[in-house]
N, C-alpha and C positions, 0 to 999 in steps of 0.2 A: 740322147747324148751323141755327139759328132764324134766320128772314128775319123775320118778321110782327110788329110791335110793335106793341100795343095796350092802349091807357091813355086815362082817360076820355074812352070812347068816340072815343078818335084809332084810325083803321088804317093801317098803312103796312107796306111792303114795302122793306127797307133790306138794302145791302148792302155789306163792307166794300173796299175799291178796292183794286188791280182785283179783280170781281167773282169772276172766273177764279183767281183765287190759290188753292193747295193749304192751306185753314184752316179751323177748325171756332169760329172766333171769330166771333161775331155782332158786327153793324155800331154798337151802342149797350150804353146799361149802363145802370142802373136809376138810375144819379143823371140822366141826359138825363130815364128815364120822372118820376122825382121833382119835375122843375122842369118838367116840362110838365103835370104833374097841380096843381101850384104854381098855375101862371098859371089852369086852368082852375079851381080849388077857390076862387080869390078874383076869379073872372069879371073877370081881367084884359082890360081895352079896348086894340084897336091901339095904339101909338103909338110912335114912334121909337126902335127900338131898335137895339143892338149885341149881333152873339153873340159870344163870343171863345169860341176851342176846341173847336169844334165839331167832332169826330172825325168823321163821314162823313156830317152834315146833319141827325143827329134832329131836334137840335134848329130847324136851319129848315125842315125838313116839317113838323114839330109846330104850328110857329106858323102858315105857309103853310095846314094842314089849314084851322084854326080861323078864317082871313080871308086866303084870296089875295091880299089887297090891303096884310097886314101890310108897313110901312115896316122894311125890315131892311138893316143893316151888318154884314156878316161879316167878322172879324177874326181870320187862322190865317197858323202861319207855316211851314205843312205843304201843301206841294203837294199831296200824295194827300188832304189834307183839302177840299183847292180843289176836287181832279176827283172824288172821290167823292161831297159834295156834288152835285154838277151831276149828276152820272151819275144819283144816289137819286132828285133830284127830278122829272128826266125821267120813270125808271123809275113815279112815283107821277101824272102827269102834273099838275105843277105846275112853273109857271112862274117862271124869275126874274127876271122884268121889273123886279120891284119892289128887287131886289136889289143894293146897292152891293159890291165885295171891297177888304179892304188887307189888308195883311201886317203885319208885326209890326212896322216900320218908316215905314209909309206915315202922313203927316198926319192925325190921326183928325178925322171930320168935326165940326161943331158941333150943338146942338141937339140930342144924344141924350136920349132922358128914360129910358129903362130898358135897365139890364144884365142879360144873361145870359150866366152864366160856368163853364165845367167847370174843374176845378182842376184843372193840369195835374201831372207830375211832378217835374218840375224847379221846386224853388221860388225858385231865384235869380229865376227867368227870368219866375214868379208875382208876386213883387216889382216886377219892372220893369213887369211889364203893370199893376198897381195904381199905379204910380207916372203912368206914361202915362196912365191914366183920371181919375188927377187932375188932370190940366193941361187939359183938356176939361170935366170934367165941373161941373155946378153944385150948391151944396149942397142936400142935400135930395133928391138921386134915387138911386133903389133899384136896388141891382145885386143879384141872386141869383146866388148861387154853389155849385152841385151838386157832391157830394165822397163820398167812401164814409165811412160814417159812423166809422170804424178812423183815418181820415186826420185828423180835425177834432179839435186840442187846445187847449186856451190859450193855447198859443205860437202858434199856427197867427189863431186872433183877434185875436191881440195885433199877429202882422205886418199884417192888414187894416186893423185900429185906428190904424197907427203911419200908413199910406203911403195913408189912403183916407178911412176914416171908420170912427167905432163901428160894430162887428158881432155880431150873435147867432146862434146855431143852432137850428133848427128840431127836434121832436122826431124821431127813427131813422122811417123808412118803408124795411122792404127792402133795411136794413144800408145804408142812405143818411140825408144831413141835406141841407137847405136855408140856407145862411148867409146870411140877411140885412147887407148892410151899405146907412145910410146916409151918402150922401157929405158932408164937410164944406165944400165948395168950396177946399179949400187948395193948389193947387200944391206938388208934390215934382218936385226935379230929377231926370232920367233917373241911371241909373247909368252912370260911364264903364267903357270897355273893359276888361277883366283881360289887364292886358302881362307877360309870360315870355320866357323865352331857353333854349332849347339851345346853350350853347358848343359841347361835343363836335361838332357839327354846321353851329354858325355863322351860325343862326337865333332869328332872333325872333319871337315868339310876339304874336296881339291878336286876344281874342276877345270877343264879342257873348255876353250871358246865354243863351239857349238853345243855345249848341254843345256838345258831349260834352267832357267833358275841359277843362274851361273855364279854370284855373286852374295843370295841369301834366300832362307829359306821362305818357300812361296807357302802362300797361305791357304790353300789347298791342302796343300802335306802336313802342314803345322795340325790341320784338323784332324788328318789321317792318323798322325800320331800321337797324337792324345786319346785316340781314339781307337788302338786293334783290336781286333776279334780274341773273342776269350774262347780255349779249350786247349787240346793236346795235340799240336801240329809234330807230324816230321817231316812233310817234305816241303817250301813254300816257297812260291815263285813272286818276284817284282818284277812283273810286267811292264813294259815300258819304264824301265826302273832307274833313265837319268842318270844321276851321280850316285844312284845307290842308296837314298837312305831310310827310305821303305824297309828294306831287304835288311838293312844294317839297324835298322832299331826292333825289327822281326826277331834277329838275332837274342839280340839284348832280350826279350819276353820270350825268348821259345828256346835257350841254350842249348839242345838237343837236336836242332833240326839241320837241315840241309835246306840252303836257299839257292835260289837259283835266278838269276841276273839277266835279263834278255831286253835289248833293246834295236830299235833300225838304227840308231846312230852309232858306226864306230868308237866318236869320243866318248860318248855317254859310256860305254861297255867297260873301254880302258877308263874312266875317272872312277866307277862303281867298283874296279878290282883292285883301282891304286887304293880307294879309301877304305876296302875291307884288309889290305894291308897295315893303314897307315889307323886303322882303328883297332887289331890287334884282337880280332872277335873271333878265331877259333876254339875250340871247345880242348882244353886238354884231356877230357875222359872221354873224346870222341875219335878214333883209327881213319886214317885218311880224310879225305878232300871232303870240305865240308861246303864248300859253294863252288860255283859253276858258273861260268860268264858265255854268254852268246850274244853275237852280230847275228842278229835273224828278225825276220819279216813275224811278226807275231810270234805265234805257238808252231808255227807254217810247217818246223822241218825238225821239232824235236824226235824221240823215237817214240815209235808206238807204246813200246811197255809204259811210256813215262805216267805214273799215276798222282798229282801232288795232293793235297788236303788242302791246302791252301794258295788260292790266287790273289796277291795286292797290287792295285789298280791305279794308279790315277793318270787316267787314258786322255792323251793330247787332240784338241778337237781344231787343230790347222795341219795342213801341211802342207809345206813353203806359203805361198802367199793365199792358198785356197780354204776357206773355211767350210769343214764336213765334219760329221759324225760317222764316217764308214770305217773308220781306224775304230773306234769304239766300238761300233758293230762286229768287226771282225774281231776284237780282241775279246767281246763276250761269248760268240760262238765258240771260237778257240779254246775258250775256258772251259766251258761248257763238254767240250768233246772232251777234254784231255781230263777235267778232276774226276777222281776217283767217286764211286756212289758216295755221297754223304758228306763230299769234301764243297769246301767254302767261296765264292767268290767277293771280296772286302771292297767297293770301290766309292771314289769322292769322286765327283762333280760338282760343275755349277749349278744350279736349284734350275737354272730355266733351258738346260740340255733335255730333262725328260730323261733322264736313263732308267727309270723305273718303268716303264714303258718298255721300254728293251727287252729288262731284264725277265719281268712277267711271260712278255711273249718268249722267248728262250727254254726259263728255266720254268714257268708255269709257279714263282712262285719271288716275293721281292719284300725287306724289311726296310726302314728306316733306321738306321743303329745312332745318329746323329744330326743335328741342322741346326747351322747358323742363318743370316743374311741373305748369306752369297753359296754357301758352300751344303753339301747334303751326302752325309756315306750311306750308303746303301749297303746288303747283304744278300745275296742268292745263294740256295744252296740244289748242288745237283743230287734228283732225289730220281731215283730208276724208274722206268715207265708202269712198270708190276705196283712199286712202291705208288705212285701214283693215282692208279688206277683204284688201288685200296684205301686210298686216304678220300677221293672222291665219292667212291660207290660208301665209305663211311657218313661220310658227310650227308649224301643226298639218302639218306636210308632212315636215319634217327631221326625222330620228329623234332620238328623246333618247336619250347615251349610256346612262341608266339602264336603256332599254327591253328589253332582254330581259332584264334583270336583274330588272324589275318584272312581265315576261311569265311568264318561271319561277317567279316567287313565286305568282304568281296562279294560277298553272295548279297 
């Protein structure tokens, strides 16, 4: 894996979060080097700027390199983009003194003069953040927007044009462009929520542009849910839990529990507390807070006491335009350390991910509870090393009826 980017005359040492992850994916991509060679090719001067999408901070070491005192607003609605950043720029010793954060949500400030922007994947969610830089921005200021040059079409201008301002592309550098847009100062309304319904289930659906599955239910879940672990949960976590409906049909089979809601996306967080709202699934024989919503990098920074019984899974295998299975890795380790002895890990994938493989090496122990096609839930459960050690020294002790059957063969 390449740590070391280096682009007119920038050096940095980046790396993608957490550092520790099992991945051979480097921390940036050559549309970050493309609009940093940008800014320095047209001896771009400091001055108020916004990043938006900034995968693990190239882009604010890049600038940071060039004038530690550059005025920046970071704009992500990826946790691990918040803490990788910070992590990178320590690593590089650079400071972020100068540095404001919001999420994809939060008020954007006034007075920005210049954008820089990575195009993300999800272009609903591209739309919205163009519509948001309208309501801020004044006509006349220059947002750069770095893309692989394969991504950038007519259509793709024409949505910048419609929600921003006129836009152009820069000639290919490195299977990358440069999309020029100037703003026209016009206001565009935000987009409202996308509302669904599971009858079968007795839920309703309200989601934020950037959640998975934004629109209906993916069929992945659909098996999930047809499909939960049977016994006596109290505490149970949806993992990467999207819109929340893991967690909210958990509810529905476990009335007694405490769920808990954790995902890297800020919108996913906030649409999974609107809809345990807006689904009306508190327990009235139950005292206090009965779920719990976190923006966080996995299990990364819960508390130590935290013990659940139950972890539900269904672990995203991209992230932004990189496809890996290290988010899955880490979100089964994570499991792993945090469930209590005896407690459950519930997850669906795709049949030719392999996560049974994973889950073996981990938890030394992996079921099939269901398989379609496409789709396979799995079941691991964490069983103590003592416990362990006992179930094997059982095993390898009693004879197998087959054994001399298999002795005489051999011999």
């Amino acid at each position: 894996m390449t740590t070391q980017l280096s682009v007119s005359g920038i050096e940095l040492e980046l790396f993608r979060y957490p550092s520790r992850q099992e991945s051979n994916l480097q921390a940036w991509d050559a549309a970050d080097e493309h609009l940093i060679k940008h800014l320095v090719d047209t001896e771009q001067a400091p001055t108020n700027t916004l990043i938006v999408n900034d995968n693990f901070g190239a882009l604010t070491a890049g600038l940071l390199s060039i004038n530690p005192d550059w005025p920046l607003t970071l704009e992500t609605d990826a946790k691990t983009s918040l803490l990788g950043t910070t992590q990178n720029l320590s690593r590089n010793q650079l400071s972020a003194d100068s540095l404001t954060w919001v999420n994809s949500r939060d008020e954007l400030p006034q007075g920005i003069q210049l954008v820089l922007m990575k195009l993300p994947k999800n272009l609903n969610y591209f739309s919205h953040q163009l519509k948001r830089l309208s309501q801020v921005l004044p006509a006349g200021t220059q947002v750069f927007i770095g893309a692989k040059a394969k991504s950038i079409n007519k259509s793709l201008l024409e949505t910048i044009s419609r929600n921003l301002g006129a836009a152009s592309a820069s000639l290919t550098w490195k299977k990358t462009r440069v999309i020029t847009c100037i703003t026209d100062g016009k206001p565009r309304a935000l987009p409202t929520t996308i509302d669904w319904s599971v009858p079968e289930f007795n839920l309703k659906i309200s989601n934020l542009s950037n959640v998975f599955a934004a629109n209906k239910l993916d069929i992945g879940a659909r098996i999930m849910l047809d499909n939960m672990p049977k016994g006596e949960f109290k505490s149970i976590v949806d993992l990467g839990c999207g819109n929340g409906i893991l967690g909210l049909h958990a509810k529905q089979c476990f009335p007694d529990a405490y769920i808990h809601f954790i995902d890297d996306s800020e919108m996913a967080v906030t649409s999974a507390k609107a809809n345990w709202a807006l689904n009306k699934l508190d327990n009235p024989e139950l005292v206090g807070q009965q779920a719990t919503f976190a923006w966080d990098d996995c299990l990364t920074n819960m508390n130590e006491g935290f013990r659940p019984d139950l972890i539900l899974c269904n672990p995203p295998f991209h992230q932004g335009e990189a496809i890996t299975d290290h988010i899955a890795w880490q979100m089964f380790l994570d499991a792993f350390r945090r469930l209590k002895n005896g407690g459950i890990l519930h997850v669906v994938g795709n049949r030719h991910l392999a996560y049974h493989v994973k889950l073996k090496r981990i938890f030394k122990n992996c079921t099939t509870v269901e398989s379609n096609g496409k789709f396979v839930i799995l079941q691991a459960q964490k069983i103590s090393k003592k416990a362990q050690e006992l179930e094997q020294s059982s095993a390898t002790s009693a004879p197998h009826p087959q054994s001399a059957l298999y002795g005489a063969a051999k011999r």
